[in-house]
N, C-alpha and C positions, 0 to 999 in steps of 0.2 A: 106809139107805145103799146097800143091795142094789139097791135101785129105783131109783135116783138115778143109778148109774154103768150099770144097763140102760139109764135111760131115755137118757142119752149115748148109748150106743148105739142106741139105736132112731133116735134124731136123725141121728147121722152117717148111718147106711143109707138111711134116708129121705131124707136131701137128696141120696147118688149116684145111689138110685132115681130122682129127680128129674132129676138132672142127664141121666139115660139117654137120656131123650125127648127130648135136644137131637144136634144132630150130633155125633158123634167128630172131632177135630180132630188130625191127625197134624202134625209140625212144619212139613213140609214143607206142609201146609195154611195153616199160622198166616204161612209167611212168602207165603205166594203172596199172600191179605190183606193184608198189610203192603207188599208191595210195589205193591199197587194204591191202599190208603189215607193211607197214611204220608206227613204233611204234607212235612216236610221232603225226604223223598225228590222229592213232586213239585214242589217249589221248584227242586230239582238237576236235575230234566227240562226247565224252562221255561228257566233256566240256559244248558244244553246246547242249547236250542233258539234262545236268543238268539246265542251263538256259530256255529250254523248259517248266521244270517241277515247274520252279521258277515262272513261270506266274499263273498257273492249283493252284499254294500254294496259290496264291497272294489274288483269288478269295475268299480265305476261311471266308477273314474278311466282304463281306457282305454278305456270303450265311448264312443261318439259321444254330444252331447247334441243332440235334435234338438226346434225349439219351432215352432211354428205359431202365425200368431196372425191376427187379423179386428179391422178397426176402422173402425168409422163414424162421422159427425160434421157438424154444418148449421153454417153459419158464416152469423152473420145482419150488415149493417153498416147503419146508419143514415145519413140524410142529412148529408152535411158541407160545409162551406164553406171555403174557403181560397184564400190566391195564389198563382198560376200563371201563368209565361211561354208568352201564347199567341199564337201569331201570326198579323199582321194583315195582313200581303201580300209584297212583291216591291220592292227596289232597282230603281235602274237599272242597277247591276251583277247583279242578278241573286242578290242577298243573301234571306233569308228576313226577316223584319223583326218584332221578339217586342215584343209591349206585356203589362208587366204589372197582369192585371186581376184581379176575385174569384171568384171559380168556384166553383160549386155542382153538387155530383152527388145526383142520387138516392139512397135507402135500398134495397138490395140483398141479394140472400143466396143461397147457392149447397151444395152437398152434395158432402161427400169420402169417400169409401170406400176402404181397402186393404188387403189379406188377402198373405199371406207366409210362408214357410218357412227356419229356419236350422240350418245344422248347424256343431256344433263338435267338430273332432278334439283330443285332447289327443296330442302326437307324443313330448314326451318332456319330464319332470316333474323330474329329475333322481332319476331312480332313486325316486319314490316309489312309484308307481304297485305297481309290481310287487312290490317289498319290505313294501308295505300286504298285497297278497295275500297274499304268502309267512305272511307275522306272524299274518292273521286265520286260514290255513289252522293255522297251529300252536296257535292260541289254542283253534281249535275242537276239536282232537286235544284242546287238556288239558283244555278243557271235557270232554269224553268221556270221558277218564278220573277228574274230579271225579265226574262221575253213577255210574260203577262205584265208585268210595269210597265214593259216601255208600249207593248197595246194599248193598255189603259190608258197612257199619256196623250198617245194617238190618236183615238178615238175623243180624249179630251179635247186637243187643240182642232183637231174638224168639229166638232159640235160647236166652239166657242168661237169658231171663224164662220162659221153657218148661220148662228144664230147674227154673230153678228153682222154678217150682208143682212139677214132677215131685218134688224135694225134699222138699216142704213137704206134700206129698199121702205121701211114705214115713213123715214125720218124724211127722206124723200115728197115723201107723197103727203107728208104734214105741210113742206115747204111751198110745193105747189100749188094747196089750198093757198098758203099765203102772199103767193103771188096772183091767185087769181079772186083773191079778195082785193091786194091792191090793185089790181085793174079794177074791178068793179067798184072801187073807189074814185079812181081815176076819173073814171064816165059818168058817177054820181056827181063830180065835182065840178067838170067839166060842162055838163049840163043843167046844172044850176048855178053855175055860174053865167051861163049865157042868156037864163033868165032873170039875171038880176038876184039870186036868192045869195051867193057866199060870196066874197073877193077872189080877185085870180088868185090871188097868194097861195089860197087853199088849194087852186089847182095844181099847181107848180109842187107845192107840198106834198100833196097826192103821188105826183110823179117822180120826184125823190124818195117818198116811200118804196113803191112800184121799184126801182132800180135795186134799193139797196135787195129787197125781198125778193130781186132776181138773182143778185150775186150771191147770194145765201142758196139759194136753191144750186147754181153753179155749184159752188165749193161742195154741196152736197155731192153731188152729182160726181164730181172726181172722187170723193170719198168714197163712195159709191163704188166705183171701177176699182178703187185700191182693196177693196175689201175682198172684192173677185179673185185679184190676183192671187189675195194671200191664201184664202179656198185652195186655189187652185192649186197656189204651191202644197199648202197641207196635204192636198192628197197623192204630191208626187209631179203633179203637170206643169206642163207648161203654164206661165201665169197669163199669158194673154189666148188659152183656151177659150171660147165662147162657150158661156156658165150663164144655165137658165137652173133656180131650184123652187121645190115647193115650196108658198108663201103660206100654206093653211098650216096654222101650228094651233095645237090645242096643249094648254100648259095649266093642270089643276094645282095653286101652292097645296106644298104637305107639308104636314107638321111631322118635325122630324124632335126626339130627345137628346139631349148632348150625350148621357151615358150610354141610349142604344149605340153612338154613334160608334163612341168610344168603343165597345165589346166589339162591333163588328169589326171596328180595323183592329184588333189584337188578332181576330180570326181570319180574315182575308184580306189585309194591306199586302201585296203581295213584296213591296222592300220590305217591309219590318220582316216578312217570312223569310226573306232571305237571308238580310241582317242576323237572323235567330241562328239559322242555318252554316252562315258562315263563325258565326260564334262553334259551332259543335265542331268544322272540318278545323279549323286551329286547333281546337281540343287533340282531334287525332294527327294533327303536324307534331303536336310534343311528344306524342306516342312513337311517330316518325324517327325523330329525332333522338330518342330515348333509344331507339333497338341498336343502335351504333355503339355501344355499350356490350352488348350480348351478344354470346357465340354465334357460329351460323354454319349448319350441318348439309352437306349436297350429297346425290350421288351420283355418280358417273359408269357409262358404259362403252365400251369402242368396239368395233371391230372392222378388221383389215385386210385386203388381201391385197400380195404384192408378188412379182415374178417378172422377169429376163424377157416373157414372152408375151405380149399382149392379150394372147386366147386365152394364155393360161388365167387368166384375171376373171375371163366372167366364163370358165369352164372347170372341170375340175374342182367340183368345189367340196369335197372331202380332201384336198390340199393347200398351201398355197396360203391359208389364214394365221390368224392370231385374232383374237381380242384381249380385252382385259375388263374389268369391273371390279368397284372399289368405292368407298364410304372417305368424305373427309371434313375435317372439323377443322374451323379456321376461328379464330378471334382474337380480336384485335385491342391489344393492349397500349398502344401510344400512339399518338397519330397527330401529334402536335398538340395544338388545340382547339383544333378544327372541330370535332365533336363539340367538344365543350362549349365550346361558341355558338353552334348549329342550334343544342340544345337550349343554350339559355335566348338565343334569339327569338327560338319558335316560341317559350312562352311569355316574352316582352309582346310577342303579336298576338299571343291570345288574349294578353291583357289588354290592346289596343283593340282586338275585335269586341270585347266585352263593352268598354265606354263607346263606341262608334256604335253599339246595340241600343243600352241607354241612350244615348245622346239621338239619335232615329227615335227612340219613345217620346221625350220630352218631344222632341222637333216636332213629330208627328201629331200629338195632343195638342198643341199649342196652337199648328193651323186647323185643326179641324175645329178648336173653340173659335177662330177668329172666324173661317167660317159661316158656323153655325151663326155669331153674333151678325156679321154682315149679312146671312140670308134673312133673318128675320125681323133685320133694322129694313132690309129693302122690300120683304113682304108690306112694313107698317108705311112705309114712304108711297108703293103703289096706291092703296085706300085713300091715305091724303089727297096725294096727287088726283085720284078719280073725282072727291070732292072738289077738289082744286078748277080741274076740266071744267065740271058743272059751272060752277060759279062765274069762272072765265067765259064761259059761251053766254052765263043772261048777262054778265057785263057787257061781253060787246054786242048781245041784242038790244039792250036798254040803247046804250052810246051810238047805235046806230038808228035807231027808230026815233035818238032827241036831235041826231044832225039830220035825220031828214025831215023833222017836222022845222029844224031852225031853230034849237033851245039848245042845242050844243055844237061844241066848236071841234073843227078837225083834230084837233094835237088830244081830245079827249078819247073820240074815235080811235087814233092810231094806237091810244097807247093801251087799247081796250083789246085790239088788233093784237100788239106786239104779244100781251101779257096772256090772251087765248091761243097765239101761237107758239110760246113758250110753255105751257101748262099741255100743249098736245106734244110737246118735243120731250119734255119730263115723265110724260108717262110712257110713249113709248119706249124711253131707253129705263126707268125705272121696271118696264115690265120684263126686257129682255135681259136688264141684270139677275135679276130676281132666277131667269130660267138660267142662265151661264154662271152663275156662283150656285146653284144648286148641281150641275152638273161637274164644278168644282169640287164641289164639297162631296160629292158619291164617287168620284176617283181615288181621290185623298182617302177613302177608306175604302178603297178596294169595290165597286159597286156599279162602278159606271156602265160597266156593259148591261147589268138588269136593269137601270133605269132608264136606257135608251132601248131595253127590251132585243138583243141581240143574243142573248141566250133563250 
C-alpha cells in the first residue's frame, strides 16, 4: 500500500514535470487566445461589421444614381409586296393624279448604334432618406456594443474556467495530503501493531482509509483533466491541447456598494446600451414607415447619342445627340394597405423594444443584487472557513498525539483526518468562488476587462 500511494505520487509529479515543457499560460494569456479564437466572438465581429456596412448602404438613397449604357443592333428587312397610292401624272387643274397599283421593294438592312449617360437625383423621399441614416448609424453603435458583450462574456467564461482548473489543481494537492496522511497512518498502525500497542483491526482500518483517500484523489485527478479541456475549449482549442497555467494568484476581497454597482451598469453594461439604442432605431423605423405617406420629388438627367454609323457615336459630337432634363413629383395615394400596415407594425415594435428595455433593467438589477449578496455571503463563509482550517488542524494534532501515546482510538483519528481534510477542501473552493462570482459580478455591470486589468 506504501508503494501504491508513492507511486500516485510519483505520477502526479511526472505529469507537472511534463506539463513544464509547455508554455506557462497567465489568464491574461488564455483570454488574449480566446479573444482571437473564440468562435462565437468572431461571429459578433462579422456582426458588427455587417452593421458597419449598413450605414455605407444607408447613404445610397441620397447619393445620385448614375448608369451608362452602349447598344448595337442590325436590323435586316426582306423583300415585300404591297399596295400603294402612286402617282401617275397631272390634272388639268394642276391636281397630282394617284393610281392604286402593287409595289414591291427590295430586301434591305441597315445598322443602329447608341451609347448614353443618366443620372438620377433623389430630392426628397419624405423624410426617408435621412431617418434610414440616422437608424442604420444607431444600429451600428449597438452593433458595437453587442461585440463588447459578447468580449465581456468571453473574457468571462476563461477567467471562470481558469480559476476554476486553478481550483481543481489546489483541491488536488489538498487530496494528496490526504492520502499521504493515510499512508502515514497506515505505517503508524502497522507498526504498532507489531509491537503489541493497537489490534490488527486498526491496521486493516487504516488501509481502508488509505484506499478510499486514494479514489478521492483519483476522481480528482479526472476532474482535474476535465477542467483543461473546458479552458481549452474556452479559448477556441483543441481540448486535449497540453495546458500548463500560472498557479500564483493574488486575490485582495473588495468591498464593492450595491448602488455603485447599479450606476455603473446604467453607464457601461454594454446590452442595456444596446437595448437603449435599439429602443431609438425603432423610434426612427416609424419615421421610416410614416414617409410612405408623403410625396417624393427626383430629378433626372439623360443624354444620348445615336447614328447608322458606329464612328459617328464617339465622333462628331456637335451632332448625333439628344438629352433631356426634367423635375418629377410622385405620390402615392392607395396602395392597398400595405402602408397602413407597415406603419402600425413599426410601432407595435417600438412598443415591444421599450418593454424588452425595461425588462433587460429589471433583469439586470436583480442579478447584479444576487450577486452582490452571493459575493459577500462567500467573502463571510472564507473567514469561517479560515477559523474552521485552524481548529480542524489542532483537532487532528490533539487525535493524533492521543493515538500515539495510546489514549485514543483510530475511528477518532480518522474522523479528525476526514473533518481537516474537508475544512482544507471548503476553503479552497470558498476562496476560488469568492474570486469567480466577483469576476461575475464586474461583467454583469460592464467592467470586467478593468478588473482583470486588460485595459
Amino acid at each position: 500500500m506504501k508503494f501504491f500511494s508513492v507511486g500516485f505520487m510519483f505520477l502526479f509529479m511526472l505529469s507537472l514535470a511534463g506539463y513544464s515543457q509547455n508554455e506557462v499560460l497567465s489568464l491574461k494569456d488564455c483570454i488574449r487566445i480566446a479573444l482571437e479564437n473564440n468562435v462565437d466572438l468572431n461571429t459578433s465581429r462579422n456582426l458588427a461589421r455587417i452593421a458597419q456596412l449598413g450605414v455605407t448602404d444607408a447613404y445610397s438613397r441620397i447619393l445620385p444614381v448614375v448608369n451608362a449604357n452602349f447598344s448595337g443592333s442590325k436590323l435586316k428587312f426582306g423583300e415585300s409586296t404591297y399596295l400603294s397610292d402612286v402617282p401617275v401624272g397631272v390634272d388639268s387643274l394642276g391636281k397630282v393624279i394617284y393610281e392604286q397599283r402593287l409595289v414591291t421593294t427590295e430586301g434591305r438592312e441597315r445598322n443602329s448604334y447608341s451609347a448614353g449617360v443618366s443620372v438620377t437625383q433623389n430630392i426628397f423621399d419624405g423624410g426617408y432618406w435621412w431617418n434610414n441614416i440616422r437608424r442604420s448609424k444607431v444600429l451600428n453603435e449597438a452593433g458595437q456594443y453587442d461585440l463588447k458583450l459578447s468580449e465581456n462574456q468571453v473574457i468571462k467564461y476563461v477567467a471562470q474556467y481558469y480559476y476554476n482548473l486553478l481550483r481543481n489543481i489546489k483541491l488536488l494537492k489538498v487530496d494528496s495530503l490526504a492520502v499521504k496522511r493515510s499512508q502515514d497512518q497506515v505505517d503508524r498502525a502497522q507498526s504498532m501493531f507489531e509491537i503489541g500497542s493497537v489490534a490488527q483491526v486498526d491496521v486493516y482500518r487504516a488501509r481502508v482509509n488509505l484506499g478510499q483517500d486514494q479514489i478521492t484523489y483519483l476522481n480528482q485527478k479526472n476532474t482535474l483533466r476535465q477542467s483543461e479541456q473546458l479552458l481549452n475549449l474556452a479559448m477556441g482549442r483543441d481540448p486535449m491541447t497540453p495546458l500548463v497555467i500560472d498557479t500564483v494568484v493574488v486575490f485582495e476581497p473588495r468591498t464593492v456598494a450595491l448602488q455603485e454597482l447599479f450606476n455603473s451598469a446604467l453607464q457601461k453594461q454594454p446590452g442595456l446600451q444596446s437595448q437603449k439604442l435599439r429602443v431609438k432605431a425603432a423610434e426612427f423605423s416609424v419615421a421610416l414607415a410614416k414617409s410612405a405617406f408623403l410625396p417624393s420629388l427626383g430629378a433626372r438627367f439623360s443624354y444620348t447619342r445615336d447614328n447608322e454609323l458606329l464612328e459617328k457615336v464617339y465622333s462628331d459630337f456637335n451632332q448625333n445627340w439628344s438629352y433631356s432634363i426634367g423635375v418629377g413629383l410622385s405620390w402615392n395615394l392607395f396602395r392597398g394597405f400595405s402602408d397602413h400596415v407597415n406603419y402600425q407594425t413599426s410601432k407595435i415594435q417600438l412598443k415591444n423594444s421599450r418593454l424588452a428595455y425595461e425588462d433587460y433593467q429589471r433583469t439586470l438589477r436583480s442579478d447584479i443584487r444576487n450577486l452582490y449578496n452571493n459575493y459577500n455571503a462567500i467573502l463571510e463563509i472564507v473567514e469561517i472557513n479560515k477559523r474552521n482550517l485552524e481548529a480542524a488542524r489542532e483537532e487532528f494534532r490533539l487525535a493524533d498525539e492521543r493515538y500515539r501515546l495510546g489514549s485514543g482510538t483510530s475511528l477518532e483519528l480518522r474522523e479528525a483526518q476526514v473533518n481537516l481534510t474537508q475544512a482544507e477542501q471548503i476553503l479552497v473552493s470558498a476562496e476560488y468562488n469568492a474570486i469567480i462570482t466577483y469576476i461575475e459580478l464586474s461583467e454583469t455591470i460592464g467592467q470586467v476587462k478593468e478588473v482583470i486589468n486588460l485595459e
